[in-house]
C-alpha positions, 0 to 999 in steps of 0.5 A: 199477549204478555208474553210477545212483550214481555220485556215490559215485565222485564223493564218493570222488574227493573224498576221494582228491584231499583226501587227496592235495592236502591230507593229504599236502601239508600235514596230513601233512607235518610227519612230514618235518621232523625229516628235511629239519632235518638236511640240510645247508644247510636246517636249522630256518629252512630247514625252516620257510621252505618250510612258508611258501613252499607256504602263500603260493603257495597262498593265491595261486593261490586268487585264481584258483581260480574262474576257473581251474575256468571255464577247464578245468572241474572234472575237468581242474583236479582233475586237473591240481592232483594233477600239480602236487603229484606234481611237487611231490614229484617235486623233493622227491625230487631236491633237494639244496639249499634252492632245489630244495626251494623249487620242490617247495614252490612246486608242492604249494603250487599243488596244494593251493590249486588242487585243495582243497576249492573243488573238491570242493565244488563237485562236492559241491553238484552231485551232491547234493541229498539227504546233502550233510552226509554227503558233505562230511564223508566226502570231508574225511576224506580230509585226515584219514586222510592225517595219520593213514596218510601218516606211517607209510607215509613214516617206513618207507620212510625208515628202509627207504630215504631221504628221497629214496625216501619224496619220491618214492614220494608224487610217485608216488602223487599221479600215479597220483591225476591219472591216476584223476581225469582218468579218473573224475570228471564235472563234472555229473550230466547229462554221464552222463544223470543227475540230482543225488542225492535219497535213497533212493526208499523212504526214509521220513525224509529228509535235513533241509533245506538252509537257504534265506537270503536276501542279505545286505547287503554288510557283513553278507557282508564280516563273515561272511567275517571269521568265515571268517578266525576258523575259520581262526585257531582251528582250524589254530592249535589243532590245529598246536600241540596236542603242545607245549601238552602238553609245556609242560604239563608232559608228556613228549614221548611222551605229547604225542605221543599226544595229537596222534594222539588229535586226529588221530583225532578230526578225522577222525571227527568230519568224518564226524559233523559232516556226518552231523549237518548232514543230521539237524538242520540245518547251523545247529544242528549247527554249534552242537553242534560249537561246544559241543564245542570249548568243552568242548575249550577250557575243559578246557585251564584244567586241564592244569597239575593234569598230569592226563594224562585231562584232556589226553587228554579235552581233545585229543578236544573239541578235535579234534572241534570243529575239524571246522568248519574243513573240514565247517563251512566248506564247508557254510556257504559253500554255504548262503550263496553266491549263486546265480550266484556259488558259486565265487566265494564259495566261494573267498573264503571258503577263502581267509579259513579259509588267512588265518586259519590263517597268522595263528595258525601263528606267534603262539601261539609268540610268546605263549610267549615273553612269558607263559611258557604256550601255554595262553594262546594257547588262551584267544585261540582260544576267545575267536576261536571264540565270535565266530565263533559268533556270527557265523555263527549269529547269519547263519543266524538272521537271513538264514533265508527266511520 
């Protein structure tokens, strides 16, 4: 029985290798900074330069992700970028000085750009043919719950232990996630005599079809990734500085701190309906639903000077809902649009472009701060990156769609 689906083991080693090389390497890692500040010879420079370290060393090791899923197929690689990360963890629990916390950044940071979400979907586009939204958006949930479980895991062990302890109890963790991937992730359906999933024989309505586009020009492409960059931009900008809009809001720390898990909370449900959503009407009007509700999201920050803690609240919901684009959203778009002797290749580009964008807006909304004296304006920006972005992309299925 388990092996005539086995593409639910596969879509949930998807989740779990998310979890870990995503959630717990990036979404959830913040729950460690006000820890790793106090450290001597670290502090708040220190701090922020091996958040920018893992980011950098990610975005390099992507240039080569394709090629590197080629060399040592999808089940090795999977494998071997959650040992990166346990290392990673591993040198965390040893460091003493801002170096040796630079080589547990260095080696998260080739976990997370190795062992993402080019590989999953690209087991994703190979064991289904029939749910491919609800399987994506079941396994990005795993970065999700990571932001959501992690900190409470990681904050006991350190008030129960040390920060060392907490390091080192994720390194292990993340080497047990190496070991079960290795052991049960296939790289195709035919390696096990089966074939990609097609839905329930009986079932009377099917999934709706995937879009069928035909190539596009290479400015056209070049622009669609732009769009990539734009994703990107407003969706980790918009979710990496959403307490301190509260709290420049006029809202206390607790609160903000609130709406943060309340978007947190969101994003990860909304992963699993934005995917649910794609098999139901199509991944071009889904799409259009999410950008909607990130509309709602934006425009309701217009109204959080009125310190209406509902509207807040009502605003961290839409917007955490909209942001789902930039992990169900992307992975979707990048599969429709890839050619098909070049899927991971596209794929990556594309990933790519959504890391671009997301260093681009991890530093400039504190800028802004700074001149104009609101984070709301920074949100304004985002919404005005996530209209184009719109436009681009719908305006690509409209245009593209086979006749």
């Amino acid at each position: 029985m388990i092996k005539k689906h086995y593409e639910k083991v596969i879509i949930t080693c998807c989740f779990m290798f998310v979890f870990v090389n995503i959630g717990m390497t990036s979404t959830a890692f913040s729950v460690h900074q006000p820890y790793l500040v106090i450290i001597e010879g670290v502090g708040d420079t220190g701090g922020a330069l091996i958040l920018s370290v893992r980011t950098i060393v990610s975005l390099l090791v992507m240039l080569a992700v394709d090629r590197y899923y080629q060399l040592l197929d999808v089940r090795r690689g999977v494998a071997l970028a959650c040992f990166f990360t346990s290392v990673g963890f591993f040198a965390y629990s040893f460091a003493s000085t801002l170096p040796q916390f630079f080589l547990g950044a260095v080696a998260t940071g080739m976990g997370y750009g190795l062992g993402g979400l080019v590989a999953m979907t690209l087991l994703a586009n190979r064991w289904y043919k029939e749910g491919m939204g609800t399987a994506l958006g079941f396994a990005t949930m795993g970065s999700g719950i990571a932001s959501i479980v992690m900190p409470l895991v990681v904050v006991a062990i350190i008030e129960a232990h040390s920060l060392s302890s907490a390091f080192f109890f994720e390194g292990l963790f993340s080497l047990a996630a190496a070991i079960a991937m290795l052991l049960f992730i296939r790289n195709n359906p035919a390696d096990m005599g089966l074939s990609p999933y097609e839905g329930k024989p009986n079932k009377t309505r099917r999934s709706y079809p995937r879009a069928q586009l035909i190539e596009a020009p290479r400015h056209e492409r070049l622009l669609f990734l732009f769009a990539m960059v734009l994703v990107g931009a407003y969706c980790s900008g918009g979710m990496v500085y959403i307490s301190v809009l509260a709290t420049s809001s006029g809202f206390n720390t607790v609160f903000a701190a609130l709406v943060l898990s309340t978007a947190g909370v969101a994003l990860a449900v909304s992963k699993f309906a934005t995917g649910v959503l794609f098999d139901l009407i199509g991944v071009p009007r889904g799409s259009l639903v999410v950008f909607v509700i990130g509309a709602i999201g934006f425009t309701l920050c217009l109204f959080l000077s009125s310190g209406n803690p509902a509207i807040m609240i009502a605003a961290a919901i839409f917007l955490g809902a909209g942001f789902s684009h930039g992990s169900v959203g992307i992975s979707a778009w990048s599969l429709d649009t890839a050619p098909k002797d070049q899927v991971a290749r596209h794929v990556k580009h594309c990933q790519m472009g959504f890391t671009l964008g997301s260093v681009f807006t991890n530093t400039l909304p504190g800028i802004v701060k700074d001149l104009t004296g609101s984070y709301v304006v920074s949100y304004m920006g985002m919404f005005v990156l996530m209209l184009i972005c719109a436009f681009i992309v719908l305006r690509y299925y409209r245009v593209f769609a086979a006749k």
